[in-house]
MMTF fields as JSON, N, C-alpha, C and O atoms, coordinates in Angstrom:
{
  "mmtfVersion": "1.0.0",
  "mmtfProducer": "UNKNOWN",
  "numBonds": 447,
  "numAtoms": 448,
  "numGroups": 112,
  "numChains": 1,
  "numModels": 1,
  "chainsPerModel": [1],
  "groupsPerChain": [112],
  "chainIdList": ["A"],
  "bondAtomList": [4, 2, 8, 6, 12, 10, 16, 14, 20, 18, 24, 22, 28, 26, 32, 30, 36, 34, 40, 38, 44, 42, 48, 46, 52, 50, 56, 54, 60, 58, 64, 62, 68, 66, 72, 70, 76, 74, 80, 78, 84, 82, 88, 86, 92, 90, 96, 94, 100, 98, 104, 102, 108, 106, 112, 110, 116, 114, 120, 118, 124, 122, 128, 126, 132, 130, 136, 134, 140, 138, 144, 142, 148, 146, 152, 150, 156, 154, 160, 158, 164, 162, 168, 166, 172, 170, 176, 174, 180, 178, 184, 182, 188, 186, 192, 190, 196, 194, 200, 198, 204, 202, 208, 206, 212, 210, 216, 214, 220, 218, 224, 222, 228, 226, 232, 230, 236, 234, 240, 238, 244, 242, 248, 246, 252, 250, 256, 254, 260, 258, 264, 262, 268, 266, 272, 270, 276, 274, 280, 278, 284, 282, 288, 286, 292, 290, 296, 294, 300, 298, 304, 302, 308, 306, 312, 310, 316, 314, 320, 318, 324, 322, 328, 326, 332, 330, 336, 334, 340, 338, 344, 342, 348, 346, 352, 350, 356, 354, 360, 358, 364, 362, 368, 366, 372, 370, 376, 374, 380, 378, 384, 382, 388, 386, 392, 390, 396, 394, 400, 398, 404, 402, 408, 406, 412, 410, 416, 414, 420, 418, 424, 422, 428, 426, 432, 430, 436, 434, 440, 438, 444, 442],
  "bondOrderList": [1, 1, 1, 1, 1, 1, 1, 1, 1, 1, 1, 1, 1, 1, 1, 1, 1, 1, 1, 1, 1, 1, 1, 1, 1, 1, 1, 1, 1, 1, 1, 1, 1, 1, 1, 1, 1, 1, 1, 1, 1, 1, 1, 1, 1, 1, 1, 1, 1, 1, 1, 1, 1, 1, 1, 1, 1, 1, 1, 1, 1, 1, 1, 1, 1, 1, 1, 1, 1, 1, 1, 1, 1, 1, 1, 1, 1, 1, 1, 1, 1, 1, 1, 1, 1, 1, 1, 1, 1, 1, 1, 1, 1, 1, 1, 1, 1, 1, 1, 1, 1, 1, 1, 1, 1, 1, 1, 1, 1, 1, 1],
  "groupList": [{"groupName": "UNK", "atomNameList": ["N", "CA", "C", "O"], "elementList": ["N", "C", "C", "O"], "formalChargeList": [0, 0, 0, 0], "bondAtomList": [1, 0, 2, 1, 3, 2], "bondOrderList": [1, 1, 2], "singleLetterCode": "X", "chemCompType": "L-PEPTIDE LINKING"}],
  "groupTypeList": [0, 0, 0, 0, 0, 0, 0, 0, 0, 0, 0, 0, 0, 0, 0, 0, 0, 0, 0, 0, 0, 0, 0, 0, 0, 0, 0, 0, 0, 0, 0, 0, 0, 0, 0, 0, 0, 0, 0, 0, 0, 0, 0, 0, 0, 0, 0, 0, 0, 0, 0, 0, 0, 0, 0, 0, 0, 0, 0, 0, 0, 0, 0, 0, 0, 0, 0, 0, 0, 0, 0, 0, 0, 0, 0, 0, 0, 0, 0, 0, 0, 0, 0, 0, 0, 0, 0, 0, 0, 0, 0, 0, 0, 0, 0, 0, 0, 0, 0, 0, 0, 0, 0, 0, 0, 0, 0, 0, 0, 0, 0, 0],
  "groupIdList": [1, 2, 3, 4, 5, 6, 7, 8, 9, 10, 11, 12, 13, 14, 15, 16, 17, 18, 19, 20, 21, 22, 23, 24, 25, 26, 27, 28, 29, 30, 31, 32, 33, 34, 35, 36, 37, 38, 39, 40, 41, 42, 43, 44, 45, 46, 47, 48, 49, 50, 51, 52, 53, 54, 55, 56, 57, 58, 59, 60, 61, 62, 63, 64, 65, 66, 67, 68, 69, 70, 71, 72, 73, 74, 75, 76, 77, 78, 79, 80, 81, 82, 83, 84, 85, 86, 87, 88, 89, 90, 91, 92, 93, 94, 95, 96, 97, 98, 99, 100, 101, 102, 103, 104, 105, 106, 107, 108, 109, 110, 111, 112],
  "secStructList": [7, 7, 3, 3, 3, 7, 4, 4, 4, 6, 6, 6, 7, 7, 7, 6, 6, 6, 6, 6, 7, 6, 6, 7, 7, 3, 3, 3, 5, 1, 1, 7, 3, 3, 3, 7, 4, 4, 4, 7, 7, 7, 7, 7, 1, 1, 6, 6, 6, 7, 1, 1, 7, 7, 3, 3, 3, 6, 6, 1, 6, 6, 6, 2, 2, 2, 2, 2, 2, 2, 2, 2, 1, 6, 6, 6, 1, 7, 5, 7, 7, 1, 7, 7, 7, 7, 7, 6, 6, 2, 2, 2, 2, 6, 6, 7, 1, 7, 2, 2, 2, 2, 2, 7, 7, 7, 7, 5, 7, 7, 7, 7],
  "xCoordList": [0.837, 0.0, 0.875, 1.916, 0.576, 1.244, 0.243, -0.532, 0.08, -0.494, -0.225, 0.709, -1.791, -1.577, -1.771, -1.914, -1.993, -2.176, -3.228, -2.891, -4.438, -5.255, -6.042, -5.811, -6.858, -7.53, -7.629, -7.154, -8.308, -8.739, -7.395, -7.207, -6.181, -4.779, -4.625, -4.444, -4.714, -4.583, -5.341, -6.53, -4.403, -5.238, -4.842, -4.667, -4.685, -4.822, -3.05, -2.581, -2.36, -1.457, -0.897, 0.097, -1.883, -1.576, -0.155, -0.14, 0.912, 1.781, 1.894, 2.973, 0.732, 0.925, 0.995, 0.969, 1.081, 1.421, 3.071, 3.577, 3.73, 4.761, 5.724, 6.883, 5.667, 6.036, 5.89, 6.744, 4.759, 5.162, 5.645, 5.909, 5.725, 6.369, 7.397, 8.252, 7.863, 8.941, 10.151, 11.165, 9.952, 10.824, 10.908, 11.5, 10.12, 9.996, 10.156, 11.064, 8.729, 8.785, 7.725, 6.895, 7.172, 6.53, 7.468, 8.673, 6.726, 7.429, 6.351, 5.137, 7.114, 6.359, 6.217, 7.078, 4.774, 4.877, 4.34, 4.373, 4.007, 3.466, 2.101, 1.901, 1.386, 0.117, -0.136, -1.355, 0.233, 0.275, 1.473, 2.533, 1.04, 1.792, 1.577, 0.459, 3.395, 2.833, 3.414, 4.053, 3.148, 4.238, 4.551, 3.79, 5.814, 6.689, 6.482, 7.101, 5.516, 5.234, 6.477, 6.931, 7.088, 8.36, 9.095, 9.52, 8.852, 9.245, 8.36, 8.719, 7.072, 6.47, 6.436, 6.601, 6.265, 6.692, 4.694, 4.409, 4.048, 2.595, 2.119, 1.274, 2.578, 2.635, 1.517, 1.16, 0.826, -0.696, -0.452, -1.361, 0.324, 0.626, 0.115, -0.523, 0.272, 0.065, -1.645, -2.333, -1.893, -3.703, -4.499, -5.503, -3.902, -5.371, -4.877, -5.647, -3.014, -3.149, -3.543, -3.523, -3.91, -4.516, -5.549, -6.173, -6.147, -7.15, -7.714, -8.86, -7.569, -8.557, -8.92, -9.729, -8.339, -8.445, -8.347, -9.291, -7.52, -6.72, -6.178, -6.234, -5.603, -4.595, -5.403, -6.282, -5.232, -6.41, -5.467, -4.655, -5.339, -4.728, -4.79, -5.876, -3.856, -4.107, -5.035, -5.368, -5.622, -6.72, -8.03, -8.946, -8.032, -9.575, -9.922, -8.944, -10.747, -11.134, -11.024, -11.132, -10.787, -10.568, -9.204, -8.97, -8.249, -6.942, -5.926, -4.845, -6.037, -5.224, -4.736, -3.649, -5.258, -4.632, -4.188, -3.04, -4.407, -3.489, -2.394, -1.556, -2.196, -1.586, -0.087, 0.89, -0.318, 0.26, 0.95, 2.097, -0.078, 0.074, 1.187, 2.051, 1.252, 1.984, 3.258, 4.279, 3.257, 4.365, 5.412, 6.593, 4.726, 5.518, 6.081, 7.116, 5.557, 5.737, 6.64, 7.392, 6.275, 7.635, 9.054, 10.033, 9.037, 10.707, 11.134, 12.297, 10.164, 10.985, 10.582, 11.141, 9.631, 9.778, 10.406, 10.497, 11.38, 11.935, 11.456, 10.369, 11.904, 11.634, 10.886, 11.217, 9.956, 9.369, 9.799, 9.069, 10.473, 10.137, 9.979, 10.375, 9.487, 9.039, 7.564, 7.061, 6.786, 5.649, 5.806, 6.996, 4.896, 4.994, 3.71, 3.036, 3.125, 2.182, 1.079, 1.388, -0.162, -0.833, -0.946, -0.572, -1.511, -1.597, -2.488, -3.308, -2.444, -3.402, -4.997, -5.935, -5.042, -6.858, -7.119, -8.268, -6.302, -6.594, -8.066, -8.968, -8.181, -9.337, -10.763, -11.596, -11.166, -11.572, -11.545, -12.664, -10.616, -10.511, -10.78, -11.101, -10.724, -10.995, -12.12, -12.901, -12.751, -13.637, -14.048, -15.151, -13.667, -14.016, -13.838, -12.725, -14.956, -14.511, -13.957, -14.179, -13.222, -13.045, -11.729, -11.367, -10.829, -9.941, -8.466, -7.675, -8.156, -7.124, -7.456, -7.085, -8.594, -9.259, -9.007, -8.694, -9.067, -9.214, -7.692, -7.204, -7.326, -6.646, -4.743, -3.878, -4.378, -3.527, -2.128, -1.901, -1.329, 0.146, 1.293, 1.699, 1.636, 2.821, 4.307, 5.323, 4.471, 5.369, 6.059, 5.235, 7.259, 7.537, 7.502, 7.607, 7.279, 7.341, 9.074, 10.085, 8.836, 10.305, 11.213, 12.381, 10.491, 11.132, 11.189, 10.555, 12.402, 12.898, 14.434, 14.609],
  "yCoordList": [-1.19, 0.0, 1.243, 1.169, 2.474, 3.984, 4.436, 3.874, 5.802, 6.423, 8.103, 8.899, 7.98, 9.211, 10.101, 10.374, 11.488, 12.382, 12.546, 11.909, 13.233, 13.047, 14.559, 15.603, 14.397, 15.514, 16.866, 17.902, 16.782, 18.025, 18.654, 19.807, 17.709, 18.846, 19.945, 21.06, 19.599, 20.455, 21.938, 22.08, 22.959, 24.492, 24.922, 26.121, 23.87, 24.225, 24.238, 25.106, 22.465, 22.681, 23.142, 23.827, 22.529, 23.14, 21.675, 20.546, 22.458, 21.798, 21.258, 20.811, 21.288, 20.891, 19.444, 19.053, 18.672, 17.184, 16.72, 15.749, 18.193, 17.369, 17.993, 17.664, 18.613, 19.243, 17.637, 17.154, 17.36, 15.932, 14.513, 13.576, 14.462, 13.059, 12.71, 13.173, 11.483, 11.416, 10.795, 10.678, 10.274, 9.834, 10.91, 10.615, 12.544, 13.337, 12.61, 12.794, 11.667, 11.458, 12.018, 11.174, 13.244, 14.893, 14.904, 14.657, 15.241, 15.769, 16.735, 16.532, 17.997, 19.446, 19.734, 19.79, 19.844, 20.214, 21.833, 22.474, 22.097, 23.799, 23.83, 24.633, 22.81, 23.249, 21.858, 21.749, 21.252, 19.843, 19.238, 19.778, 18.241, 17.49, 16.063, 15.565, 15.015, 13.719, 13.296, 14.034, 11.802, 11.065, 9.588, 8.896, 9.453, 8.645, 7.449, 7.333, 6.107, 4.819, 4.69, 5.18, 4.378, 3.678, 3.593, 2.794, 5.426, 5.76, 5.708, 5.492, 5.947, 5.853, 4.914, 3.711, 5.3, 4.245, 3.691, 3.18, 3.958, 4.013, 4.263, 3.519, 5.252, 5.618, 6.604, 6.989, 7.125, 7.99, 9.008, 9.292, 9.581, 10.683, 11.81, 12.679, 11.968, 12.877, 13.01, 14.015, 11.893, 12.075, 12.917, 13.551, 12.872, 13.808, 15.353, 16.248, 15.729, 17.12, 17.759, 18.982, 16.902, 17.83, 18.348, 17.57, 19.51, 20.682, 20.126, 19.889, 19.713, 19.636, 18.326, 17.784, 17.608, 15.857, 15.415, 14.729, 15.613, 14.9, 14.005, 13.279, 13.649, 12.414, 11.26, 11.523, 9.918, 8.735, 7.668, 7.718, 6.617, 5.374, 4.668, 4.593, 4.282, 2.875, 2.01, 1.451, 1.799, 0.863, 1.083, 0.271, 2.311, 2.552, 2.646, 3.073, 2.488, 1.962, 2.947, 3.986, 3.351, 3.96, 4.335, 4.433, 4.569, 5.547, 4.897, 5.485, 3.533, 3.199, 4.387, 4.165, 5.631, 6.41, 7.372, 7.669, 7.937, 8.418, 7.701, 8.501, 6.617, 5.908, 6.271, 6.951, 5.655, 6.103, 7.366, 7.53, 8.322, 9.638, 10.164, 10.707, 10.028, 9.882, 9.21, 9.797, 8.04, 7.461, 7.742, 7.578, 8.393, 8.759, 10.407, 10.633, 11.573, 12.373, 12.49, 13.372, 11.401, 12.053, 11.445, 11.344, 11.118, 10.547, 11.837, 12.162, 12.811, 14.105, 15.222, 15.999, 15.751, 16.892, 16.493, 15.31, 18.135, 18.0, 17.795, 18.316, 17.32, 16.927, 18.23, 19.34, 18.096, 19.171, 18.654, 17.727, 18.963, 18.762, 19.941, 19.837, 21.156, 22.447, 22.855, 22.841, 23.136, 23.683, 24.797, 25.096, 25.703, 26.732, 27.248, 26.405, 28.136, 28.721, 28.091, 27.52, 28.462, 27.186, 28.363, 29.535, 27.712, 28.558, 29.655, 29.419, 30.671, 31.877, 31.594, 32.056, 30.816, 30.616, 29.486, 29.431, 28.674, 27.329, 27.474, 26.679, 28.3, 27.906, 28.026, 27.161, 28.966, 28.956, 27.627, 27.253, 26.975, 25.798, 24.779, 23.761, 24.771, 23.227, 22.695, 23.617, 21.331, 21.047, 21.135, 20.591, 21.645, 21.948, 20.937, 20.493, 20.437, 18.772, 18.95, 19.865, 17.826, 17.925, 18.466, 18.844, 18.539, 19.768, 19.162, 20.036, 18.009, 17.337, 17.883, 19.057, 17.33, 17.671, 19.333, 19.657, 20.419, 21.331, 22.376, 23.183, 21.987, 22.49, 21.759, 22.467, 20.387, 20.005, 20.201, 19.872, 20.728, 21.287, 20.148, 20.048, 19.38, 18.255, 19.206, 18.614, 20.601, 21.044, 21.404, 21.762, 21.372, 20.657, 22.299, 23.346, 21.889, 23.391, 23.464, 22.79, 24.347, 24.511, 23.846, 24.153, 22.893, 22.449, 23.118, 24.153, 22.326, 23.232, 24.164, 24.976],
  "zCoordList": [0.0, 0.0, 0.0, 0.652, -0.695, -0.579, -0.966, -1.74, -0.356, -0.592, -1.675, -1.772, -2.393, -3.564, -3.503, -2.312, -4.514, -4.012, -5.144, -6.142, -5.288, -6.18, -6.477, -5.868, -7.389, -8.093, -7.366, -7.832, -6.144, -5.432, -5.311, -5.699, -4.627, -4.827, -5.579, -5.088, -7.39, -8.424, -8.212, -7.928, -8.413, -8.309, -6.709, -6.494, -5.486, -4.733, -3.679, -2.943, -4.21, -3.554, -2.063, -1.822, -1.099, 0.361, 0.476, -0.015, 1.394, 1.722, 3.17, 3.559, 4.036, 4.927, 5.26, 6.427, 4.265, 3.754, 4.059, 4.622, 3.241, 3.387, 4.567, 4.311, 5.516, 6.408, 7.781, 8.525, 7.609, 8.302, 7.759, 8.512, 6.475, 6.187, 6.313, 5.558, 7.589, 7.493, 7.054, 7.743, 5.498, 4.465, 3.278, 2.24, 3.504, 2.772, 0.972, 0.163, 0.819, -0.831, -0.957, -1.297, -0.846, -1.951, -3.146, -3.087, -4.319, -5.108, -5.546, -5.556, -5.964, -6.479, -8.525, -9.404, -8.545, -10.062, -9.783, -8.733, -10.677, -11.062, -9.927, -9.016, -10.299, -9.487, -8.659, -8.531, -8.324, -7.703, -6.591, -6.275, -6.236, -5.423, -5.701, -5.83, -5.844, -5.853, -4.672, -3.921, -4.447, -3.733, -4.6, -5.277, -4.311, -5.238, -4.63, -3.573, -5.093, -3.947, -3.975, -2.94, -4.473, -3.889, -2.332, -1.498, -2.681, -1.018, 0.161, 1.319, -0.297, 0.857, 2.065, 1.862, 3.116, 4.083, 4.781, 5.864, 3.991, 4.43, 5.716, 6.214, 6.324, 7.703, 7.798, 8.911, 6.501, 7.076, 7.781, 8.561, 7.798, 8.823, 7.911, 8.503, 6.57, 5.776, 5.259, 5.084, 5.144, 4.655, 5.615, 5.289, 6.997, 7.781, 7.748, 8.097, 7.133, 7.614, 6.287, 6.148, 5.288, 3.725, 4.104, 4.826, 3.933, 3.983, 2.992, 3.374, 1.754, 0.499, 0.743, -0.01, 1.889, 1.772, 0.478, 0.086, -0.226, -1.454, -1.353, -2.346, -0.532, -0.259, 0.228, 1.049, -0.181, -0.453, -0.439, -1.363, 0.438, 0.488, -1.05, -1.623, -1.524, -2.835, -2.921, -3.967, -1.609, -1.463, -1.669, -1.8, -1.687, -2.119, -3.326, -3.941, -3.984, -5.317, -6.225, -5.574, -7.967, -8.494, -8.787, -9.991, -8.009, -8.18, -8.832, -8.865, -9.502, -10.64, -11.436, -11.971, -11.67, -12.746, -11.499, -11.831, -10.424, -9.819, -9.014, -8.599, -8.727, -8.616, -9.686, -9.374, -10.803, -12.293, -12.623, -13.039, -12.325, -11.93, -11.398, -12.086, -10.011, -9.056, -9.06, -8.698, -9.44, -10.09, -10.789, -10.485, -12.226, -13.196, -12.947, -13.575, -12.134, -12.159, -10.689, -10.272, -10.21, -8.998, -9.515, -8.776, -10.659, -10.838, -11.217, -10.98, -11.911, -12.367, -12.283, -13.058, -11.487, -10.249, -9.424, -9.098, -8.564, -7.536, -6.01, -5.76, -5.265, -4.096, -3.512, -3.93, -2.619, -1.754, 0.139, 0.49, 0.892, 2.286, 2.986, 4.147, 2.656, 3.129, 3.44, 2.316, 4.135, 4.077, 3.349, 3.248, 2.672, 1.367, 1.514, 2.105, 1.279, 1.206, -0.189, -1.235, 0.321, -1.028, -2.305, -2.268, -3.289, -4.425, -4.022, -3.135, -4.484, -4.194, -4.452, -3.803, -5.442, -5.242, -4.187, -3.747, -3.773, -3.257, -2.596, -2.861, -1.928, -0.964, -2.046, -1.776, -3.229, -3.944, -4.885, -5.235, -5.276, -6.027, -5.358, -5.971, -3.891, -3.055, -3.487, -3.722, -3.783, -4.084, -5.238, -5.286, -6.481, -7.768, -8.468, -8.749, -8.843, -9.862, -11.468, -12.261, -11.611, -12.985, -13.185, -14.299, -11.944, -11.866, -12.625, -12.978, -12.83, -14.138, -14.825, -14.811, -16.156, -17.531, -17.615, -18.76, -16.711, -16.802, -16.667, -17.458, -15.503, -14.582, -14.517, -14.003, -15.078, -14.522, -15.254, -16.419, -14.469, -15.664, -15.044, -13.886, -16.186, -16.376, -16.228, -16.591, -15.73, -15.311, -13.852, -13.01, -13.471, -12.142, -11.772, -12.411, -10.285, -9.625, -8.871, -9.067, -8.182, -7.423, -6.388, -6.149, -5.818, -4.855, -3.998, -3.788, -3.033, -2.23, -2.135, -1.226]
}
């Protein structure tokens, strides 16, 4: 089991995820956050401090494509272990469906 980081993230990006993980595998794109299974140590520490509740165990049904997701994009965005301020609309975007199809940029953000 590892856990992903999924749709509601996009637009919103709160980092208070990775400020407690402690194998720090966040990785940062433009408007997103993944985590790299590999590293994860499935320790859950990170799913309850997401504000958008984005973050969703492997086990629950559907997230084969964030799973994937997640996968492929943390080999090449840079690492995040900083809390950061969220995107400027976040609180406006929380909850907004559809927010991949619309919203999702395959470009890495800054790190740390």
């Amino acid at each position: 089991m590892t856990y992903v980081v999924t749709d509601n993230c996009i637009k919103c990006k709160y980092t208070d995820c990775v400020e407690v993980c402690p194998v720090d595998c966040f990785y940062e794109g433009e408007n997103f956050l993944v985590i790299h299974p590999d590293e994860c140590i499935d320790c859950g520490v990170c799913e309850p401090e997401c504000p958008a509740e984005a973050i969703k165990p492997d086990t629950e049904p559907g997230l084969d494509k964030w799973l994937k997701l997640n996968a492929d994009f943390s080999e090449s965005w840079p690492n995040i272990t900083i809390k950061k301020d969220p995107l400027p609309d976040a609180d406006d975007m929380d909850g907004v469906e559809n927010k991949f199809e619309q919203f999702f940029s395959d470009k890495p953000g800054p790190g740390d």
